[in-house]
Backbone as JSON, one array per atom type, in Angstrom:
{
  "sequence": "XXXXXXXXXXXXXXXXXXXXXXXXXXXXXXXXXXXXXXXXXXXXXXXXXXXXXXXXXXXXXXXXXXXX",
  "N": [[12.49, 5.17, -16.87], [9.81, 5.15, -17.29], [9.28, 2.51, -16.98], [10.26, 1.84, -14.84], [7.86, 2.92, -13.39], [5.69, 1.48, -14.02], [6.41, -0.97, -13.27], [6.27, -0.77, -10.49], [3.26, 0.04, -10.61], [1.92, -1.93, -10.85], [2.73, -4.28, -9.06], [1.54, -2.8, -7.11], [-1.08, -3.3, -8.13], [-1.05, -6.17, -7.51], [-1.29, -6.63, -4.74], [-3.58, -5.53, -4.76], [-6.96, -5.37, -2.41], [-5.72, -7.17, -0.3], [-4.18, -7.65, 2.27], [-1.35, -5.38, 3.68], [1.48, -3.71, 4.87], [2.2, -0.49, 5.4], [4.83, 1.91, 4.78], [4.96, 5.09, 5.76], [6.31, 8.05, 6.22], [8.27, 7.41, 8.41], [6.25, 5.98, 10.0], [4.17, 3.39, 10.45], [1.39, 1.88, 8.67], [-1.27, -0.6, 8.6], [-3.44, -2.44, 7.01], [-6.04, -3.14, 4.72], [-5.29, -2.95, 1.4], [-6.67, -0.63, -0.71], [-6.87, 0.57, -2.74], [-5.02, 2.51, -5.69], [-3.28, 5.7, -6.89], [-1.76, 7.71, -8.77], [-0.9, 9.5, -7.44], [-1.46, 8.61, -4.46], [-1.79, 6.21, -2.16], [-4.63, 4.13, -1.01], [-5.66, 2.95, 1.88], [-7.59, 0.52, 3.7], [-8.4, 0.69, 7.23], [-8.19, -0.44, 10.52], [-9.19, 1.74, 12.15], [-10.53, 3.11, 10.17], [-10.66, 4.58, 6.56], [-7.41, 5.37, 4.97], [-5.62, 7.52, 3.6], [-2.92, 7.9, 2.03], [-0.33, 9.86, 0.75], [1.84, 8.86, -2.08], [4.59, 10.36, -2.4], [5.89, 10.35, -0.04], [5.88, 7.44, 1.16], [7.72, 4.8, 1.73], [7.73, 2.47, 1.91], [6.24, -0.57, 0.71], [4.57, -3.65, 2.27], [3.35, -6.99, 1.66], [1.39, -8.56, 4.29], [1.96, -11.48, 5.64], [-0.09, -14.13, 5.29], [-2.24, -15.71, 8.04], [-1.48, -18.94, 9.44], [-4.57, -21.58, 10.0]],
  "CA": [[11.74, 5.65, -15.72], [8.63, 4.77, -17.23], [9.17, 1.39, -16.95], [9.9, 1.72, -13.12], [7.05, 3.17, -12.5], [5.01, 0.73, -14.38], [6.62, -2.12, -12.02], [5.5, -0.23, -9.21], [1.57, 0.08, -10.26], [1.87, -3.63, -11.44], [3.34, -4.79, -7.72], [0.41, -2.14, -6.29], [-2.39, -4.1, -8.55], [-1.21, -7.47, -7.52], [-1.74, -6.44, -3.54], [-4.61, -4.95, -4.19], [-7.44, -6.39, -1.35], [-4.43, -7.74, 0.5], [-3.67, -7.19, 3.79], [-0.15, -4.98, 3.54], [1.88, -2.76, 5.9], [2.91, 0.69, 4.75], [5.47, 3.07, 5.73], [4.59, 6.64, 5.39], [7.17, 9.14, 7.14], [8.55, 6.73, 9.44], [5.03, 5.66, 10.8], [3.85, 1.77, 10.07], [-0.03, 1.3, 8.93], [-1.51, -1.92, 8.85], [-4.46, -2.71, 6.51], [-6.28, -3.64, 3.47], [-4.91, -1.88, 0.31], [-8.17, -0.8, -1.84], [-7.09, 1.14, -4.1], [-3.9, 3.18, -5.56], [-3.03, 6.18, -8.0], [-0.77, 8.25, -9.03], [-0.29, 10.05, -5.8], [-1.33, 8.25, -3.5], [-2.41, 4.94, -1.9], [-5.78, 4.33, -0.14], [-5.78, 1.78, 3.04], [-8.82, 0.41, 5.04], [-7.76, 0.18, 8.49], [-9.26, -0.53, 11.34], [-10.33, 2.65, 12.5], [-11.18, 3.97, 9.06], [-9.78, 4.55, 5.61], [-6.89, 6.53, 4.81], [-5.14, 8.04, 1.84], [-1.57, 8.3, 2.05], [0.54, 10.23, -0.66], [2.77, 8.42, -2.55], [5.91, 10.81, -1.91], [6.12, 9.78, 2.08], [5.81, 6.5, 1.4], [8.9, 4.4, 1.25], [7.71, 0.8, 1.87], [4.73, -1.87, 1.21], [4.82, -5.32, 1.88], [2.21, -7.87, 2.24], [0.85, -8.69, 5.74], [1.86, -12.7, 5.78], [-1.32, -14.46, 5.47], [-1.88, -16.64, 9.38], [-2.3, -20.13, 8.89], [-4.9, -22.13, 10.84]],
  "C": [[10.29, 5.19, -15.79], [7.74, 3.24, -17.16], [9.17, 1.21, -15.65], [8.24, 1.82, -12.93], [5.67, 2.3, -12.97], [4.8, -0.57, -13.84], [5.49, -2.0, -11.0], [3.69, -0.2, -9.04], [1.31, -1.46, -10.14], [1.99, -4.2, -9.61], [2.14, -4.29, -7.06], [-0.76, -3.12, -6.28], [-2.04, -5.37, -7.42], [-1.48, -7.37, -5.71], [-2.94, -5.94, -3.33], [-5.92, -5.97, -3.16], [-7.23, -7.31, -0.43], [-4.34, -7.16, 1.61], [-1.86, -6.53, 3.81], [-0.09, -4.23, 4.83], [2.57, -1.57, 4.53], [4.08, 1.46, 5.48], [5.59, 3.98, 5.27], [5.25, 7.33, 6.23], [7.72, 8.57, 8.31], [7.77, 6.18, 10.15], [4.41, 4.1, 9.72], [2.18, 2.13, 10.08], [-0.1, -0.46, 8.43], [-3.0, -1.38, 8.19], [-4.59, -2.99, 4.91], [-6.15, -2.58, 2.57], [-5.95, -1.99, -0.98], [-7.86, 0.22, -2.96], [-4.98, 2.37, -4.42], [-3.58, 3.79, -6.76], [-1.77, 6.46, -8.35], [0.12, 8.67, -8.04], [-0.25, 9.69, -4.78], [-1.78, 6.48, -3.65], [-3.27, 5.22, -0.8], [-5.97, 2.89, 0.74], [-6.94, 1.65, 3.86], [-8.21, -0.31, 5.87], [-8.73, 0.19, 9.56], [-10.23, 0.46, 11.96], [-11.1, 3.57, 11.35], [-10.4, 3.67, 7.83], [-9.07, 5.8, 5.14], [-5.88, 6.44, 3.63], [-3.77, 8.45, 2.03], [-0.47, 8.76, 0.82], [1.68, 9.22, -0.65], [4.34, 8.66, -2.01], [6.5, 10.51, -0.8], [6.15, 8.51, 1.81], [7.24, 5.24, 1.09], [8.74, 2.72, 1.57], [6.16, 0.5, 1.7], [5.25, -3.09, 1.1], [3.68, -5.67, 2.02], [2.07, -8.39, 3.26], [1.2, -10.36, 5.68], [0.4, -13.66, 6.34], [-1.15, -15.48, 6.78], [-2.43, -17.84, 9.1], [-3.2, -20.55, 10.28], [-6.0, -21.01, 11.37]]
}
């Protein structure tokens, strides 16, 4: 287990200052991922920055960088 969850910070780090999408309770954000603990993850988005617990969260990916 403690190896999962060691993936998981590892995968967090390597997005960090990345442009990702989240999904928190069925609801999609969109923004830059600055930071991330135990409990949660912290996103700057366009209208601000917000802190989303961990437990709700059931996806991140990375935002596909746009070429050109």
């Amino acid at each position: 287990m403690e190896r999962d969850y060691n993936k998981i910070m590892d995968d967090l780090q390597s997005l960090q200052n990345k442009e990702v999408e989240v999904t928190y309770q069925g609801i999609h954000y969109k923004g830059t991922l600055i930071g991330a603990g135990v409990a949660e993850i912290y996103l700057q988005t366009t209208s601000g920055q917000v802190e989303l617990p961990m437990s709700g969260v059931t996806r991140i990916r990375a935002v596909p960088e746009r070429k050109g």
